[in-house]
MMTF fields as JSON, N, C-alpha, C and O atoms, coordinates in Angstrom:
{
  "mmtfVersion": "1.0.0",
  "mmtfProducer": "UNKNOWN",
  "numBonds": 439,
  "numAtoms": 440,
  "numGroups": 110,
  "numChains": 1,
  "numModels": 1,
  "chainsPerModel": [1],
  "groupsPerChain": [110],
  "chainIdList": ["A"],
  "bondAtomList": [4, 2, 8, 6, 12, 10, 16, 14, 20, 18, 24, 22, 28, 26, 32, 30, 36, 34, 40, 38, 44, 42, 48, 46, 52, 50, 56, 54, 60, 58, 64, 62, 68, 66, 72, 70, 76, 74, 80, 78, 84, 82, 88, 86, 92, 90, 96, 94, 100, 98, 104, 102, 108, 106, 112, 110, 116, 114, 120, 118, 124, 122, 128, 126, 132, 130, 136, 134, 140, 138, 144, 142, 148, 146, 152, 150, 156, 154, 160, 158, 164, 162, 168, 166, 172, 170, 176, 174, 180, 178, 184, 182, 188, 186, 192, 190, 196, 194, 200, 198, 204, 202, 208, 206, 212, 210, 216, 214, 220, 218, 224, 222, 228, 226, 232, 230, 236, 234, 240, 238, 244, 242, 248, 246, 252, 250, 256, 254, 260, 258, 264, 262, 268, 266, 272, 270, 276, 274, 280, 278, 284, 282, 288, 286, 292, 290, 296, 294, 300, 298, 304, 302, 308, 306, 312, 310, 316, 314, 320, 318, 324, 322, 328, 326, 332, 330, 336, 334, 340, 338, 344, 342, 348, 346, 352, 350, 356, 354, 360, 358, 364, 362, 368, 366, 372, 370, 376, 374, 380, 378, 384, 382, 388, 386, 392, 390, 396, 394, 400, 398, 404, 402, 408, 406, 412, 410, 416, 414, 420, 418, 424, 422, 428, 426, 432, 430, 436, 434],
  "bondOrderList": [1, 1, 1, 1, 1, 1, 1, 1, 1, 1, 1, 1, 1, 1, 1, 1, 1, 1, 1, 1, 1, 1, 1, 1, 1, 1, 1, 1, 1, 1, 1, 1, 1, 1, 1, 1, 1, 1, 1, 1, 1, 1, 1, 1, 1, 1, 1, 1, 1, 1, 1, 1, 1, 1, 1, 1, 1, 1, 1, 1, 1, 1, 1, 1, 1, 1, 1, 1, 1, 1, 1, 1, 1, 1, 1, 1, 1, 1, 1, 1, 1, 1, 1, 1, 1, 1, 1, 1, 1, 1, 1, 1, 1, 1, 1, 1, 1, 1, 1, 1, 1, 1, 1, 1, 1, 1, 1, 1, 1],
  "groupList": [{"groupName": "UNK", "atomNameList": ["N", "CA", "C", "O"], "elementList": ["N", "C", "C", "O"], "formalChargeList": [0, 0, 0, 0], "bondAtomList": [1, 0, 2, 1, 3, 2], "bondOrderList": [1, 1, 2], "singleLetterCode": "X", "chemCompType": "L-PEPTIDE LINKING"}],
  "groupTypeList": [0, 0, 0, 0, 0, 0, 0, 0, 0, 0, 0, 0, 0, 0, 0, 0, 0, 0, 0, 0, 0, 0, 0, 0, 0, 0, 0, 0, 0, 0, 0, 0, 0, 0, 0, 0, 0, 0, 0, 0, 0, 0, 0, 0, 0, 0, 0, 0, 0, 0, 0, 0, 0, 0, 0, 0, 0, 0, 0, 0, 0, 0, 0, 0, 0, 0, 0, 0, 0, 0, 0, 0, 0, 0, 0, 0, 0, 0, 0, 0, 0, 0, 0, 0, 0, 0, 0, 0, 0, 0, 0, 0, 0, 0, 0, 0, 0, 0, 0, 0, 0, 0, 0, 0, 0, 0, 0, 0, 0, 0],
  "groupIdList": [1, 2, 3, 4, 5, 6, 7, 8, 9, 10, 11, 12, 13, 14, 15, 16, 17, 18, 19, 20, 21, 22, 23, 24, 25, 26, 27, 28, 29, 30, 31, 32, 33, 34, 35, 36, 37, 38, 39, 40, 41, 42, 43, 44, 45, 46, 47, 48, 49, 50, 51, 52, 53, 54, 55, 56, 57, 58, 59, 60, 61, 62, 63, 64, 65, 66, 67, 68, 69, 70, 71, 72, 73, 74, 75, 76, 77, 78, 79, 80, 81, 82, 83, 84, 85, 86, 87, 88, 89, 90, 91, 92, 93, 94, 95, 96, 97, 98, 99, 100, 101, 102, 103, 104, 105, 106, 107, 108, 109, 110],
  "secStructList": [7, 2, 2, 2, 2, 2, 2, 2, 2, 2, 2, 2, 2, 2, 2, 2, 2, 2, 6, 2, 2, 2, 2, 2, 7, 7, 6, 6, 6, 2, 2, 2, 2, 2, 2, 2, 2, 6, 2, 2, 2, 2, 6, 6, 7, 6, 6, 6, 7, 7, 7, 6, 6, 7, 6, 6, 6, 6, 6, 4, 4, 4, 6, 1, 7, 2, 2, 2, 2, 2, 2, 2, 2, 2, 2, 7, 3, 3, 3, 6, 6, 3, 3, 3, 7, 6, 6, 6, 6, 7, 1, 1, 1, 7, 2, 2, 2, 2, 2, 2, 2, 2, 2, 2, 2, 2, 2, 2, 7, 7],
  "xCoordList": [-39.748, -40.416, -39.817, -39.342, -39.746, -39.058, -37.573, -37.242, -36.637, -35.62, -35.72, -35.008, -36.916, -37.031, -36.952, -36.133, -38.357, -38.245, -37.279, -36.848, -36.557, -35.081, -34.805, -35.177, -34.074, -33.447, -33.966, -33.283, -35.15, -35.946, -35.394, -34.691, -35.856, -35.974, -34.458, -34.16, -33.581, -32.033, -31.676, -31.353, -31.801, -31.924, -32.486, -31.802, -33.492, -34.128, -33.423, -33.336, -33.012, -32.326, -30.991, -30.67, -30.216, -29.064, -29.584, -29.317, -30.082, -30.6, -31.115, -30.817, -31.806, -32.035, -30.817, -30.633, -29.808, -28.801, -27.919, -27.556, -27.568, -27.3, -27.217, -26.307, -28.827, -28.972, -29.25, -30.003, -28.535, -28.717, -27.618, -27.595, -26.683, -25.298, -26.414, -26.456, -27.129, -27.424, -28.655, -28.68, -29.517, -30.544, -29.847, -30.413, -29.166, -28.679, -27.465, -27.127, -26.896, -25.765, -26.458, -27.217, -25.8, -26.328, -24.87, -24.325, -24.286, -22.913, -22.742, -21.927, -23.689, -24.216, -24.282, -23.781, -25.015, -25.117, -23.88, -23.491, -23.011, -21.676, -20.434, -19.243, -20.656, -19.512, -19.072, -17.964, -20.257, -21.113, -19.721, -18.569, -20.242, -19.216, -17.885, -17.139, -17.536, -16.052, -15.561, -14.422, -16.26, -15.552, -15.206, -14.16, -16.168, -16.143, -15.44, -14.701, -15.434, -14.839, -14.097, -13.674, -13.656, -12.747, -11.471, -10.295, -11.852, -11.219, -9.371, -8.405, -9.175, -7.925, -7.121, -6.038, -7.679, -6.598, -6.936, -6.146, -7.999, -8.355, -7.401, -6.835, -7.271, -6.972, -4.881, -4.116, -4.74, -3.21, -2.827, -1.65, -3.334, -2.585, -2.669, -2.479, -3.031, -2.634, -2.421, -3.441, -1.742, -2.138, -2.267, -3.222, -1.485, -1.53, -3.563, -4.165, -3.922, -5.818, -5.49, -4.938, -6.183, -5.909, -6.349, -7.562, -5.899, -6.282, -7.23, -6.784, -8.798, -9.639, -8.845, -8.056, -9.622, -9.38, -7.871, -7.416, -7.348, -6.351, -7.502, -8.386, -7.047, -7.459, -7.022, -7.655, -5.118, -4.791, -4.595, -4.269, -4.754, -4.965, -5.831, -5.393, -7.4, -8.423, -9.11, -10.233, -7.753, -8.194, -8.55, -9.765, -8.161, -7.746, -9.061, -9.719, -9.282, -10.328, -12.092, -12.997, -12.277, -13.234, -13.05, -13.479, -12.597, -12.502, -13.019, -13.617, -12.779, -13.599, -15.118, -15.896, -15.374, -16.774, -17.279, -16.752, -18.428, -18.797, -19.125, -18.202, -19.717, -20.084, -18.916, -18.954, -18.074, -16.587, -15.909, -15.59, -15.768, -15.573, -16.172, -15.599, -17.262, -18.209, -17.882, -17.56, -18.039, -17.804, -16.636, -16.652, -15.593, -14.079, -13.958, -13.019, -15.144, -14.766, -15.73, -15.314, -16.597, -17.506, -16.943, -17.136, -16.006, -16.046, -13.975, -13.718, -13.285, -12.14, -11.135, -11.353, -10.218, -9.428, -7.592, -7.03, -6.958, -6.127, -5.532, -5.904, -4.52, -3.818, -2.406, -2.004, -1.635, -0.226, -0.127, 1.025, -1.004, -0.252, -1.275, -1.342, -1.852, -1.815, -2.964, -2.762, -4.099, -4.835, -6.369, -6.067, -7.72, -8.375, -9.327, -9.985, -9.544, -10.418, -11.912, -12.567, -12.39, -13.491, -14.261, -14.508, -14.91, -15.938, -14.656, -14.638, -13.764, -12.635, -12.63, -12.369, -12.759, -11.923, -13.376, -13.083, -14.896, -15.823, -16.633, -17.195, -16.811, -18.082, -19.757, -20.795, -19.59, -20.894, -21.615, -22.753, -20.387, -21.408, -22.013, -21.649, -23.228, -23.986, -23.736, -23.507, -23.759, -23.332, -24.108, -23.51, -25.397, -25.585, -24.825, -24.718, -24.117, -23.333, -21.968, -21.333, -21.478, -20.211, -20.365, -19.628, -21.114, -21.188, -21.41, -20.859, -22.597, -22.543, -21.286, -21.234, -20.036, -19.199, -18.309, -17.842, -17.697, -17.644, -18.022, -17.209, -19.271, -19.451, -19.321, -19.277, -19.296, -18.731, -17.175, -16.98, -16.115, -15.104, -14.874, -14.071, -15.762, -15.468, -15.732, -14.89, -17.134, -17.647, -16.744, -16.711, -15.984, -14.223, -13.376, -12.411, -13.313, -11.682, -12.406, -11.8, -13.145, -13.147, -12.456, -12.738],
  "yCoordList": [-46.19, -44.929, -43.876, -42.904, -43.876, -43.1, -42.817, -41.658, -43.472, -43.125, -41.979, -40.974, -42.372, -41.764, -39.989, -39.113, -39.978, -38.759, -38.467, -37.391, -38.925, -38.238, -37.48, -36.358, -38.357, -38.119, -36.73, -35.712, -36.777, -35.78, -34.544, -33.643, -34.707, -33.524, -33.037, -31.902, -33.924, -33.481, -32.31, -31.142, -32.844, -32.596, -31.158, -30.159, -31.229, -29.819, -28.472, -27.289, -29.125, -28.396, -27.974, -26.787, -28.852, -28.502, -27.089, -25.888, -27.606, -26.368, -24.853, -23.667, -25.423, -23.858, -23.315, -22.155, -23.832, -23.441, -22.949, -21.772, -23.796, -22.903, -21.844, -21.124, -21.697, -20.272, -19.148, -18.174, -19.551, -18.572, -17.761, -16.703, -17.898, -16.725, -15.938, -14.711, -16.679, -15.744, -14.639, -13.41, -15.61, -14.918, -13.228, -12.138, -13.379, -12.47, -11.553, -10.484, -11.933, -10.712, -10.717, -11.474, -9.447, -9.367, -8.873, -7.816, -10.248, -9.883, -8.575, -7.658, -8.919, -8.164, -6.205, -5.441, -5.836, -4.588, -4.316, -3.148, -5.446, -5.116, -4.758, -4.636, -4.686, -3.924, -2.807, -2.57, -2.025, -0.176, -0.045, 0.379, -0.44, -0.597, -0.789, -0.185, -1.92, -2.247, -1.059, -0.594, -0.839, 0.194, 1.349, 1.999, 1.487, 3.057, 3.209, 4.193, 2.181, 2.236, 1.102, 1.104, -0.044, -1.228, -1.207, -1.26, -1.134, -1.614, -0.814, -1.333, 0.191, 0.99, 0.09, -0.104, -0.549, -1.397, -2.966, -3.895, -3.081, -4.75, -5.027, -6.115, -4.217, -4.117, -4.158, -4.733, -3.372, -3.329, -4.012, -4.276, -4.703, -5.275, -4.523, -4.96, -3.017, -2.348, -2.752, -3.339, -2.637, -2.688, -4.185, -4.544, -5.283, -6.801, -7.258, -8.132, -6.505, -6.896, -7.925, -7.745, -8.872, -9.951, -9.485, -9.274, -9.33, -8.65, -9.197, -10.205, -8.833, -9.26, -10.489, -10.47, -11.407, -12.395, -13.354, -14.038, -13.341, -13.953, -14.814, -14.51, -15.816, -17.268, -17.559, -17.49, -18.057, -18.384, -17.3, -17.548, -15.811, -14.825, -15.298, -15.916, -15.376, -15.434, -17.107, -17.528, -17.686, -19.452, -18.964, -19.116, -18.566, -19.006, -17.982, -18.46, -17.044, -16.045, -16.519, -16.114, -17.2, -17.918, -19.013, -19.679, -19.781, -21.107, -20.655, -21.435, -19.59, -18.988, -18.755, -18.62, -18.738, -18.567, -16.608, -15.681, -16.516, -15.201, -14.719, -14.019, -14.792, -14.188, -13.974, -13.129, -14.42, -13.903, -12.796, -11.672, -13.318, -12.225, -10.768, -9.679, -11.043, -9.521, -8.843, -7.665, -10.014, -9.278, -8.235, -7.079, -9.079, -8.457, -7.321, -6.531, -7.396, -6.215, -5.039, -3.9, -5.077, -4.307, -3.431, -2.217, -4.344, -4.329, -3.873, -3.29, -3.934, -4.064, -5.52, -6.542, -4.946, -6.559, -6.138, -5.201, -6.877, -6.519, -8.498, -9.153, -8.845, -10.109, -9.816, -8.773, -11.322, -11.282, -11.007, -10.838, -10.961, -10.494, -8.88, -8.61, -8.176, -7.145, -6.339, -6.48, -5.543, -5.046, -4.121, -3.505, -4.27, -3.008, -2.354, -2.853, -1.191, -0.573, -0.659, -1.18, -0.17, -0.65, -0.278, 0.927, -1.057, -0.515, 0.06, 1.29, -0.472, -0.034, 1.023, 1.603, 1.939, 2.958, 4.398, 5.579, 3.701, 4.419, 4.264, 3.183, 5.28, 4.562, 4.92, 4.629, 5.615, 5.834, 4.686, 4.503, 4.035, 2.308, 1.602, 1.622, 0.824, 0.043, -1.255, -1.941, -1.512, -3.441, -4.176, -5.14, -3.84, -4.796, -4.177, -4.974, -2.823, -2.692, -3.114, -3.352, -3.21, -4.264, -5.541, -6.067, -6.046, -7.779, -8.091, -9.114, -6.992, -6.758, -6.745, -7.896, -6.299, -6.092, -7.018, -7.592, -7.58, -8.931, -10.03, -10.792, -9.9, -11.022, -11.016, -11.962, -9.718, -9.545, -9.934, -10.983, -9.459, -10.16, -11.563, -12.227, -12.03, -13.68, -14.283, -14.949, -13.932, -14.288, -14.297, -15.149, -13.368, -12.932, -13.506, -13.629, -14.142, -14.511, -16.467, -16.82, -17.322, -18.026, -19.433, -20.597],
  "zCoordList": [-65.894, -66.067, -65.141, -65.728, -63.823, -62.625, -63.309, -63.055, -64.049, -64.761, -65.831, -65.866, -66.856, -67.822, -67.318, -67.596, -66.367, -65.689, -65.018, -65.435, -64.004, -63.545, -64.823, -65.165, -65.43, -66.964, -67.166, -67.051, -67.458, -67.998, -67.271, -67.728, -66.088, -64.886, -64.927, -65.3, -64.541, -64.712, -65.959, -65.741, -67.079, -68.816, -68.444, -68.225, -68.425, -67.94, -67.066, -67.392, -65.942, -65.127, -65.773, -65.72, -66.363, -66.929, -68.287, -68.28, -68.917, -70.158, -69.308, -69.45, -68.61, -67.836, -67.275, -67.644, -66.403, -65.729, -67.046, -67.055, -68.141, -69.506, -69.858, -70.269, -69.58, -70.065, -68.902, -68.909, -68.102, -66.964, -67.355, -66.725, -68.194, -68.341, -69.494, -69.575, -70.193, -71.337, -70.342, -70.275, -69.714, -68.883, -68.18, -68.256, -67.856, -66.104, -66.963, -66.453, -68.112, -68.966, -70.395, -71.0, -70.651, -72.444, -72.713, -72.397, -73.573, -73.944, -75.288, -75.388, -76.03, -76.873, -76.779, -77.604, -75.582, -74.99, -74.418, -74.405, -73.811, -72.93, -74.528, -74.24, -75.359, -76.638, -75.985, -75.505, -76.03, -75.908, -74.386, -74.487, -73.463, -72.338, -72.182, -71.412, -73.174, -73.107, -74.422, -74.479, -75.045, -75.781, -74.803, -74.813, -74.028, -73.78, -72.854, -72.844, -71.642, -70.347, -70.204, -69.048, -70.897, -70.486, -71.506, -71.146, -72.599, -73.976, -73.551, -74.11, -72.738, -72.046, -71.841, -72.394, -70.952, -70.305, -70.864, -70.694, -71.432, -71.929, -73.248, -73.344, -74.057, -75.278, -75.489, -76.264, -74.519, -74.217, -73.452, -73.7, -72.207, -71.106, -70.071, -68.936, -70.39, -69.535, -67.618, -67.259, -66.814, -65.073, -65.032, -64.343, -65.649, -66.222, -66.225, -65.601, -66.93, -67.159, -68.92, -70.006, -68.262, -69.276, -70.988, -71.002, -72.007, -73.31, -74.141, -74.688, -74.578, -75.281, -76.503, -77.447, -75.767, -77.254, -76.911, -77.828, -75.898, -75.661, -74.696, -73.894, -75.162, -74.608, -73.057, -72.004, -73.488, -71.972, -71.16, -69.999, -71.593, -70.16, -69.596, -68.625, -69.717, -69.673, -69.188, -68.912, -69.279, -68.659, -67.347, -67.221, -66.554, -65.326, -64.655, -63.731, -64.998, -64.869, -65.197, -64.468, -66.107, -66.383, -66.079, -67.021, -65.192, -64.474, -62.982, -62.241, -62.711, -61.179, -61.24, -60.296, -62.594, -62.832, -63.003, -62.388, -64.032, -63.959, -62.579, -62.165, -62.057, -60.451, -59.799, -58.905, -59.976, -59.22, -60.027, -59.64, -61.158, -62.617, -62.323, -62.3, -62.146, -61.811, -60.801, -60.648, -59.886, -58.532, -58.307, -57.883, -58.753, -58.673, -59.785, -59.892, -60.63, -61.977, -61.066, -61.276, -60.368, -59.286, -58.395, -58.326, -57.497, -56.8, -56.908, -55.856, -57.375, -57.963, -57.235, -56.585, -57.722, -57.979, -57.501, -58.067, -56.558, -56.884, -56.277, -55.304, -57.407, -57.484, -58.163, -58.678, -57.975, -57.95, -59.708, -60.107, -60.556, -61.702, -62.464, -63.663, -61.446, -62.103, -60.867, -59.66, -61.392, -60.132, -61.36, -62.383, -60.914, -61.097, -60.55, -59.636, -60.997, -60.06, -60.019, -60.922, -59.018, -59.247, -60.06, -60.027, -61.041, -62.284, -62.907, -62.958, -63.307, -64.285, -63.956, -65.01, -63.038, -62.298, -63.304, -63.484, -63.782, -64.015, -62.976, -62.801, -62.161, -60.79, -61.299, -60.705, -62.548, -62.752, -63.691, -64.124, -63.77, -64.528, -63.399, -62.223, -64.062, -63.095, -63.065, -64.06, -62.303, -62.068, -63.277, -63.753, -63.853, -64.88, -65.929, -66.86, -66.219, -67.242, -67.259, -68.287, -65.937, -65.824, -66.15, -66.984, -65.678, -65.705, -66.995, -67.4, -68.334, -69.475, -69.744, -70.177, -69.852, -70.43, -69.99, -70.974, -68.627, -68.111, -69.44, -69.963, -69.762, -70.19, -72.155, -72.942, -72.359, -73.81, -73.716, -74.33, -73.19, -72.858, -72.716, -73.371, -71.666, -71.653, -73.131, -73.733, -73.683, -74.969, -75.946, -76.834, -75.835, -77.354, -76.961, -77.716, -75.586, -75.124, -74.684, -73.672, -75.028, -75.079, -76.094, -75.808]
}
């Protein structure tokens, strides 16, 4: 019985932690964003920013996890194959509209 429940309790914890990307971003609302303020440089390569919908750009970026993703899209980014600014170089977006759009990106480039 003490198994069954672990089991249980574990099971549980994993499904919630799940949906903690869906909980905390709305990939959905992040379009509106990447159209307006990302899609520049997402769409071309532009400043080496990995291009919507390319897979292996985008391995190595979603293997650090969203919270790093954000942070560095926040906060800006600069690494050995390209650099951006902070809030894609819009300072009047808000961190849940970055991480929104963060996470419409990851969602197309999976």
């Amino acid at each position: 019985m003490s198994r069954f429940v672990s089991a249980a309790l574990f099971g549980a914890a994993l499904l919630i932690s799940g949906n903690a990307f869906a909980a905390k971003y709305d990939a959905a609302a992040g379009k509106a964003t990447y159209d307006a303020s990302c899609a520049m440089c997402h769409k071309t390569g532009m400043m080496g920013a990995p291009k919507l919908g390319d897979k292996a750009a985008w391995k190595s970026h979603i293997a650090k996890g969203m919270d790093a993703m954000v942070a560095n899209s926040i906060k800006g980014y600069k690494g050995p194959k390209g650099m951006m600014p902070a809030k894609g170089g819009n300072p009047k977006l808000t961190d849940a509209q970055v991480g929104n759009a963060v996470a419409y990106m990851v969602g197309q480039s999976k």
